[in-house]
C-alpha positions in Angstrom: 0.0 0.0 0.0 1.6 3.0 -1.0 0.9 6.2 1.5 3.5 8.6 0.2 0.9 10.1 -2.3 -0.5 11.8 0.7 2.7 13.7 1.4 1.9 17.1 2.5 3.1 18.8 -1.2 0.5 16.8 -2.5 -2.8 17.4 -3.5 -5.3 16.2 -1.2 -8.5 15.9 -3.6 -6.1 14.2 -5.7 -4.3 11.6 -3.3 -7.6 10.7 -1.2 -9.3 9.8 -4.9 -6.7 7.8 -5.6 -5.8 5.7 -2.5 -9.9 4.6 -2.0 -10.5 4.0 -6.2 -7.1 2.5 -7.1 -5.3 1.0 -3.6 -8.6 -0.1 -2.2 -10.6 -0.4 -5.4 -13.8 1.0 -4.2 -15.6 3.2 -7.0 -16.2 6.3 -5.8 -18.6 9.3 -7.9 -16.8 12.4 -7.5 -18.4 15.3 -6.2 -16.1 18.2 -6.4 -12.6 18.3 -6.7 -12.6 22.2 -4.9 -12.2 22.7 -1.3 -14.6 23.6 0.6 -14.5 26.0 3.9 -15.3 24.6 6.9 -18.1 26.7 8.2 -19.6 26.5 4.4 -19.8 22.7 4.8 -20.6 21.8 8.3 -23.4 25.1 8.6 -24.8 25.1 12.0 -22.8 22.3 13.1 -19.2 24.0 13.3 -19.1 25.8 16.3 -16.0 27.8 15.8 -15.2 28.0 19.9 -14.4 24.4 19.5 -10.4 23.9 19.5 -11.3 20.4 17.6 -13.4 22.7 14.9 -10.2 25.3 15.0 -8.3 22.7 13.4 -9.8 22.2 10.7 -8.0 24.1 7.5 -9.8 22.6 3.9 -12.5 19.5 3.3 -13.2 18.1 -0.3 -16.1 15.7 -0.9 -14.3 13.1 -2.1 -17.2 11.6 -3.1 -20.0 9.2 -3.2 -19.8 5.1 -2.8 -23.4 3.9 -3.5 -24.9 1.4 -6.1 -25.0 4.2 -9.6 -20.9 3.7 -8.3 -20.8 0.0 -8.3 -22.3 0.0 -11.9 -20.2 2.4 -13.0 -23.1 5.2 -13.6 -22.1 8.8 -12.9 -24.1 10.6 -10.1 -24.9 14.5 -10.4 -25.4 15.1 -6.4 -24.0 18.3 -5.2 -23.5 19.0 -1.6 -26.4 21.0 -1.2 -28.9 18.0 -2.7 -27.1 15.5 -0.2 -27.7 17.5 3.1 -31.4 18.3 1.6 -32.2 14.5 1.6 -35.4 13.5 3.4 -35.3 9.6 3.5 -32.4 7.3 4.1 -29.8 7.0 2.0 -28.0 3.9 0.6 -24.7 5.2 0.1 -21.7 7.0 2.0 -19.9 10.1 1.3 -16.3 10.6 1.4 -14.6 13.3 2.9 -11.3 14.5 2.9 -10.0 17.1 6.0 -6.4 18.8 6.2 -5.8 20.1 9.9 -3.4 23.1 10.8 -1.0 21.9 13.0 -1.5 22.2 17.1 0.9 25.1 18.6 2.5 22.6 21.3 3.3 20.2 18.5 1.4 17.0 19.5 -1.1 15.6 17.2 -4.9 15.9 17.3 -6.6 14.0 20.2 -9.0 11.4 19.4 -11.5 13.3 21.1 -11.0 16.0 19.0 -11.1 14.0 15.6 -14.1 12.3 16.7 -16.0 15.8 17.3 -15.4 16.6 13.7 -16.5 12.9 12.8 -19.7 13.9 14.6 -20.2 17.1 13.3 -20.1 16.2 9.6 -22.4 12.9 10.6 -24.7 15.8 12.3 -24.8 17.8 9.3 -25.6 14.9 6.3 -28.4 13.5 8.5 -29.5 10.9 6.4 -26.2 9.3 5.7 -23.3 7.5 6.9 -19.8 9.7 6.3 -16.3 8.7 6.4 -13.5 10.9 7.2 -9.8 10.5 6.0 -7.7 13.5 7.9 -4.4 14.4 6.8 -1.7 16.4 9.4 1.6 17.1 10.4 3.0 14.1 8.1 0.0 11.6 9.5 -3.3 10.3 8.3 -6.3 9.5 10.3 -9.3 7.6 9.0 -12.6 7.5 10.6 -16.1 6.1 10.8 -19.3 7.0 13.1 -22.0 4.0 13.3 -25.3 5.7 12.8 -28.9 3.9 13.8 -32.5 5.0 14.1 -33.8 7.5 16.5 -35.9 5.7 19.0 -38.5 9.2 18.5 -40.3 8.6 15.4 -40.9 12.3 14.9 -37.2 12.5 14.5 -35.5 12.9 11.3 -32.4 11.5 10.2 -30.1 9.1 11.9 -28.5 9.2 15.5 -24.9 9.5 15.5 -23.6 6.4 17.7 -19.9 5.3 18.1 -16.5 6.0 17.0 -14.3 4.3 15.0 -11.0 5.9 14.6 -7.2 4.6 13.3 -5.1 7.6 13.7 -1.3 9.2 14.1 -0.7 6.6 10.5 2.5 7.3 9.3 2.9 8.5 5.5 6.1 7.9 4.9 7.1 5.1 7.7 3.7 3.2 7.6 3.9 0.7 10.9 3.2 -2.7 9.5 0.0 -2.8 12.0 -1.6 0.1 10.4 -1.0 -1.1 6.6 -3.0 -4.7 7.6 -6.0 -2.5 9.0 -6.0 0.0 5.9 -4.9 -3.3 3.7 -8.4 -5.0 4.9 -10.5 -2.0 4.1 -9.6 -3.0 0.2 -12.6 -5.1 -1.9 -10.7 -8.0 -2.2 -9.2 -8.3 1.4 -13.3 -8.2 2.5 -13.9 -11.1 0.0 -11.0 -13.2 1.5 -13.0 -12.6 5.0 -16.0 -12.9 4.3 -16.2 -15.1 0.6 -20.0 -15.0 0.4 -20.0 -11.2 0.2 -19.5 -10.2 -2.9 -19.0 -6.7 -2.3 -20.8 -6.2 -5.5 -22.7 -3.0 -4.3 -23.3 -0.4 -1.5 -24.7 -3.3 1.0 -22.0 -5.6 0.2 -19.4 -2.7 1.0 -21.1 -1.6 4.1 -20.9 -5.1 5.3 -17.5 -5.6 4.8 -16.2 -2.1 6.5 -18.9 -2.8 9.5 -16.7 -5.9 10.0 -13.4 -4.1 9.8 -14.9 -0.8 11.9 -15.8 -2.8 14.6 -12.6 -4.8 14.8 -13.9 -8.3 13.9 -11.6 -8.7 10.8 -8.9 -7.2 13.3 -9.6 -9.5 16.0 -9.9 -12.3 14.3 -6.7 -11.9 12.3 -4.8 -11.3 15.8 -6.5 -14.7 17.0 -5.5 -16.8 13.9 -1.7 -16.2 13.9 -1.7 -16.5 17.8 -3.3 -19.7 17.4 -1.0 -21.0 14.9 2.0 -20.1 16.5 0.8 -21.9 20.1 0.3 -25.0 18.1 3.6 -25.0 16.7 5.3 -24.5 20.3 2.8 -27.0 21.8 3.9 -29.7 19.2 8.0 -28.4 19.7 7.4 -29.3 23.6 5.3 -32.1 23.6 6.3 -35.0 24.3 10.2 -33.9 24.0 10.3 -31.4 26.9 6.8 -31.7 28.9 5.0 -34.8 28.6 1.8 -34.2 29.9 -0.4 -32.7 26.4 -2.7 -30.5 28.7 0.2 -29.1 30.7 2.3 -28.4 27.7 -0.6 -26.4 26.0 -0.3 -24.4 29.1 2.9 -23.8 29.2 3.2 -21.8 26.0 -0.2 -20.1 26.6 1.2 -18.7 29.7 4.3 -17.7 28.1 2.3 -15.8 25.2 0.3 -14.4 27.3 3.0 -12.9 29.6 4.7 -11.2 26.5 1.5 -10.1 25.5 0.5 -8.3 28.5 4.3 -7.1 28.6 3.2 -5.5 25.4 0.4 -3.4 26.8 2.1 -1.9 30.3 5.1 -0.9 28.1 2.9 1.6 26.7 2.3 2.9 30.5 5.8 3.8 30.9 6.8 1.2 33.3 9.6 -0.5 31.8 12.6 1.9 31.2 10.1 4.8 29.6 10.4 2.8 26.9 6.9 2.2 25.2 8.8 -0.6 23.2 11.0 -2.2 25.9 10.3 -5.8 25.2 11.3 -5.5 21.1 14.5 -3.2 21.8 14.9 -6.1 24.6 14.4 -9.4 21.8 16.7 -6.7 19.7 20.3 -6.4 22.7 19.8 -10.0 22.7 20.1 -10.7 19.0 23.1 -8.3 19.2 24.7 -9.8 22.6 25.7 -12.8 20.1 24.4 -14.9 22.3 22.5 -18.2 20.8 19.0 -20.0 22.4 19.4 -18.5 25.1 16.8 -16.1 25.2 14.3 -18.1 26.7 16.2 -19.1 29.7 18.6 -16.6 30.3 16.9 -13.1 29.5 13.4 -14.0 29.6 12.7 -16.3 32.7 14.8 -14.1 34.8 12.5 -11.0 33.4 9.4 -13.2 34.7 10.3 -14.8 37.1 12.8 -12.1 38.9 12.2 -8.5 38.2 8.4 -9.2 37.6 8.2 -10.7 41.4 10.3 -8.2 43.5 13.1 -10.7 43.5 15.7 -8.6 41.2 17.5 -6.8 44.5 18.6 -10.6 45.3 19.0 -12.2 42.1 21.6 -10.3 41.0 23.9 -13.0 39.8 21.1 -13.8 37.0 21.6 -10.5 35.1 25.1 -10.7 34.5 24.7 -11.9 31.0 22.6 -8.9 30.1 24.0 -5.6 29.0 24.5 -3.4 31.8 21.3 -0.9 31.6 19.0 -3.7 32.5 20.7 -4.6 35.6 19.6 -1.3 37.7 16.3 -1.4 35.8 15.1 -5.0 36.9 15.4 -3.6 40.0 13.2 -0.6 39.7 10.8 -2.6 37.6 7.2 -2.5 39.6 6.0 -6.1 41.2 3.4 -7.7 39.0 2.6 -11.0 40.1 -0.8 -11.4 40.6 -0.7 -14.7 39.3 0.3 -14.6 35.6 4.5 -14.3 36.7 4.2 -17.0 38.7 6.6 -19.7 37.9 5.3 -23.4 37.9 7.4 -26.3 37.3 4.6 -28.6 35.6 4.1 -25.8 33.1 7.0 -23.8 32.4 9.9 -26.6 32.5 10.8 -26.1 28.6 12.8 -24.0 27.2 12.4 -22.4 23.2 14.5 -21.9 20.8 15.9 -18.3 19.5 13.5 -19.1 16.2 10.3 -19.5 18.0 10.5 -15.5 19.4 11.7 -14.2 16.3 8.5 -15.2 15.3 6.4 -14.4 18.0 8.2 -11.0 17.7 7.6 -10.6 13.8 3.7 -11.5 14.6 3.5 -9.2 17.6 5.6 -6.4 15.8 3.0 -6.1 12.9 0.3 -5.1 15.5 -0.2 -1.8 17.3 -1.3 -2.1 20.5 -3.2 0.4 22.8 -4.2 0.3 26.6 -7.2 2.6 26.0 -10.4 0.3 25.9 -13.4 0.7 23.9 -16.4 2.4 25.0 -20.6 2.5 23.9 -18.9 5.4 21.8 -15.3 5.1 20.9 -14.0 2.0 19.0 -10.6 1.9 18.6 -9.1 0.0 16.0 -6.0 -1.2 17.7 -5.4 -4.4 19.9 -6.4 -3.0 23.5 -6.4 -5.0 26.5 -9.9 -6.2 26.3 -8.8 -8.8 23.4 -6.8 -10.1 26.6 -9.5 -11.5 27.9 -11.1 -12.9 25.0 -7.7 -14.5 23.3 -7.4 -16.3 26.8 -11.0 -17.8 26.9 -10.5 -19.2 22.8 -6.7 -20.6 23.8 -8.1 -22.2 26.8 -11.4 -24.0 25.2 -9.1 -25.3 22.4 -6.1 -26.8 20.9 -4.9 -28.4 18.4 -4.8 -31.5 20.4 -8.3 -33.8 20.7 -8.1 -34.2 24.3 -7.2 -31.1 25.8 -11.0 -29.6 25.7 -13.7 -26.9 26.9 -13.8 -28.9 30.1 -11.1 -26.7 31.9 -12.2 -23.2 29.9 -13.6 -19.9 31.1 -15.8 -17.5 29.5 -14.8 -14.1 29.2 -17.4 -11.5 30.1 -18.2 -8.9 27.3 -18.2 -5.3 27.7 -22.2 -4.8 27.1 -22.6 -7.7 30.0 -20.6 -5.5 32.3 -22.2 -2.4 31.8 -25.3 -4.2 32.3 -24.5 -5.4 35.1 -23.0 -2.3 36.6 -26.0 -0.1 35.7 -28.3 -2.4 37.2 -26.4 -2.4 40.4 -26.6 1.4 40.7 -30.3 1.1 40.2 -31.1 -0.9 43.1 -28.5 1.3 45.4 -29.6 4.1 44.4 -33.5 2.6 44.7 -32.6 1.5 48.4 -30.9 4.9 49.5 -33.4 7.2 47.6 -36.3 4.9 49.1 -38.3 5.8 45.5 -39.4 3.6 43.7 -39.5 5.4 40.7 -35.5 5.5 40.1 -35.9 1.7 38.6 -38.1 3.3 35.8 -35.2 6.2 35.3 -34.5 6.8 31.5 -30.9 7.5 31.6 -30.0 4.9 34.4 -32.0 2.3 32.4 -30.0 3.4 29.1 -28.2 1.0 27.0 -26.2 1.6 24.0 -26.8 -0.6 21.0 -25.6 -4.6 21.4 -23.0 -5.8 18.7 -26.6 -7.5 17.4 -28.7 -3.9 17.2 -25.7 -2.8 15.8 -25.5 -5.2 12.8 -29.1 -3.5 12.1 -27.2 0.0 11.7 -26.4 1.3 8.6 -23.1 2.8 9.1 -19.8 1.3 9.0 
C-alpha cells in the first residue's frame, strides 16, 4: 500500500481519490474536486469556539460510494442535494479534512477528531460519512455508526460510536496500520468474508462494519496466535513436557505474559520505553548470544524482576547488558498470578527461532491500553482482546483431548455495563427509598448490542 501520495506537497483531492478508487478499489462518484470551507460545509454544526473545529484548515467531498458507483453510472449530487435529503440514503460520502497543525506540537486527540466525525455525521443527516484526515505528516481515517432514533418524529439518523485509526505514518507506515487500511480494500473483504461479494453499497457496508468494529482485526490477531501456540505446543510435547494438557499451558502462559508485557510498556513502566520488550528481543540478537533467550533473559524477566526478586538475584543479570541490571530492579512487582513460575508448566525451554516469530507477529500489531467504550472503538489491539484470546486458547487446541472442560468465559463489555447499571439502580432505589429510580430513562440506558448494531447502517 503506498501512502506517500499523501505527502503534504500533494494534492489532497487528488491523493484521497486515488488511495480509495485505485489502492482499495472502491468506485467512488466524485463530487467536487474544490475545497470547501469549513463553516460552508458543516453550517450550523461547526461551532468555531471548539479547539477540535479550529483545526480544521480545507475539506473536499471526495465523493459518493453507492450502487449508480458500483455499476459504473455517474451521479450529479451536489452537496447542497445531499444534506437536503429526506429519507435514508444507501450510500456513504467521502470526505477528505487537512488540519493546521497544534501550537504545542502534538497531534490531534481522538476526542477531538471524533467531534469533527460527529459534526459532519450531524450535518448529512441521512447518511453515513467517512473521514480520511491528513496532518503534520500523519493520516487518520474514521467512521461513526449511525442507527435509528428511538423518536419517530425524528429525522435523520442518531450519530452512535466512533471508530477511529489515527497518528498513521505516510512515509514510515507501521506494518499494524497497513494490515488494517490493507483490509478496508474489496478483495481483502472477500478473503473474510467469501460470500459477500462486495458487488454493491450493501455488500461494501458489510465488509467495512466488519473491519470498523474490529472483527476482521480480531480475528486476524486470533488466527496467527493460534498457529504459533500449536507450533510450540507440538516443539514441547512429548520432548520437553510430557503431559499434552500441561504443555498447552505452558506456551499459553508464556504468550500471554509477553502479550501483557506489550500493553504496560505503553504505561511507561519499563525503562520509559513504550517498546522495551522488542528493543529487549533486539540487545539479545546483538549480545551474540545463541537460544538463550528463553532461559537466560526472559525467565529471569518473569520470574525475577516481575516478582520483587531482582534486589537478590543479581547473579542472574550478569549476562545482560549493563542498563538492564539497575532497571530489573526498579521494575514495579506484577505478580498477581500470571509471573508466577510453575514447574509442571513452564519446565521447557524455546529456541531463538520460536521468538523471532512471536516478535515478527507481535511487531505487525499496534497495541493500545485505551479500551473501547458504547462510543469510541478503537481500531488497535487493547487490552480487552486479553481476555477474549485467553478464553479461545483455553477451550481449544490443536490436540483432541485437551477440551472446553477446563475453559472460562470471558465477560463482554455490554454484560458488564449491564450489570454495573443495574447495580446502581437498586443502590440508588434502596438509598433514595423511591421507587420510581428503577423506571429512570438515563440509568435504564443502554447503547446498541453488537446484534442492534448489525441492524445500523453505518460502518
Amino acid at each position: 500500500m503506498k501512502l506517500s501520495i499523501f505527502q503534504n506537497d500533494k494534492n489532497l483531492f487528488e491523493a484521497a481519490s486515488q488511495f480509495f478508487k485505485e489502492e482499495l478499489q472502491i468506485p467512488v462518484n466524485t463530487i467536487s474536486e474544490y475545497s470547501i470551507a469549513p463553516r460552508e460545509i458543516l453550517g450550523d454544526s461547526f461551532k468555531a469556539h471548539l479547539p477540535s473545529h479550529q483545526l480544521l484548515k480545507d475539506i473536499w467531498l471526495i465523493g459518493l460510494v453507492n450502487d449508480e458507483a458500483f455499476r459504473r453510472e455517474k451521479s450529479d449530487e451536489s452537496m447542497d442535494s445531499l444534506k437536503n435529503k429526506s429519507d435514508d440514503y444507501d450510500g456513504l460520502l467521502i470526505v477528505a479534512a487537512e488540519l493546521f497543525s497544534r501550537e504545542n506540537g502534538q497531534n490531534p486527540t481522538r476526542s477531538q477528531l471524533a467531534e469533527i466525525v460527529r459534526a459532519f455525521n450531524r450535518e448529512f443527516k441521512t447518511m453515513p460519512v467517512t473521514v480520511l484526515f491528513r496532518y503534520d505528516g500523519q493520516l487518520a481515517i474514521a467512521n461513526a455508526e449511525r442507527m435509528k432514533y428511538q423518536q419517530q418524529w425524528r429525522e435523520g439518523e442518531k450519530v452512535g460510536a466512533i471508530s477511529l485509526l489515527k497518528d498513521i505514518s505516510i512515509l514510515s507506515t507501521h506494518q499494524g496500520h497497513k494490515r488494517i487500511l490493507n483490509s478496508l480494500a474489496v478483495e481483502k473483504m472477500r478473503e473474510f468474508d467469501p460470500r459477500n461479494k462486495v458487488e454493491n453499497y450493501k455488500g461494501l457496508l458489510k465488509g467495512w462494519l466488519a473491519v470498523f468494529r474490529t472483527e476482521v482485526l480480531n480475528k486476524q490477531f486470533y488466527l496467527d496466535y493460534n498457529r504459533l501456540s500449536v507450533a510450540m505446543i507440538r516443539q514441547i510435547n512429548p520432548q520437553q513436557i510430557d503431559n499434552k494438557l500441561n504443555a498447552h499451558q505452558g506456551v499459553l502462559n508464556l504468550l500471554n505474559r509477553i502479550l501483557f508485557i506489550y500493553f504496560i510498556q505503553k504505561k511507561g513502566w519499563l525503562m520509559n520505553d513504550p517498546e522495551f520488550i522488542w528493543h529487549f528481543w533486539l540487545d539479545y540478537q546483538s549480545s551474540g548470544q545463541k537460544d538463550n533467550f528463553h532461559k537466560g533473559w526472559l525467565n529471569p524477566l518473569f520470574f525475577s524482576a516481575f516478582n520483587g526478586k531482582a534486589f537478590n538475584e543479581l547473579h542472574l543479570y550478569k549476562i545482560l547488558p549493563v542498563k538492564y541490571h539497575q532497571a530489573f530492579i526498579s521494575f514495579p512487582y506484577l505478580n498477581g498470578g500470571l509471573f508466577t513460575k510453575h514447574d509442571d508448566y513452564d519446565s521447557f525451554i524455546l529456541e531463538d527461532l520460536y521468538f523471532a516469530e512471536i516478535f515478527n507477529y507481535l511487531q505487525s500489531y499496534i497495541f493500545t491500553i485505551k479500551e473501547d467504550t458504547a462510543d469510541d472503538i478503537n481500531l488497535e489491539i487493547n487490552p480487552e482482546l486479553l481476555g477474549k484470546m485467553y478464553e479461545g486458547m483455553i477451550n481449544a487446541t490443536d490436540l483432541d483431548d485437551v477440551d472446553a472442560e477446563n475453559g472460562i468465559v470471558y465477560t463482554e463489555r455490554p454484560e458488564i455495563n449491564f450489570m454495573t447499571r443495574r447495580s446502581f439502580v437498586e443502590v440508588l432505589d434502596k438509598k433514595l427509598n423511591d421507587g420510581k429510580i428503577k423506571y429512570s430513562s438515563c440509568l435504564l440506558y443502554t447503547s446498541p448490542s453488537p446484534r442492534d448494531r448489525t441492524r445500523s447502517r453505518m460502518p
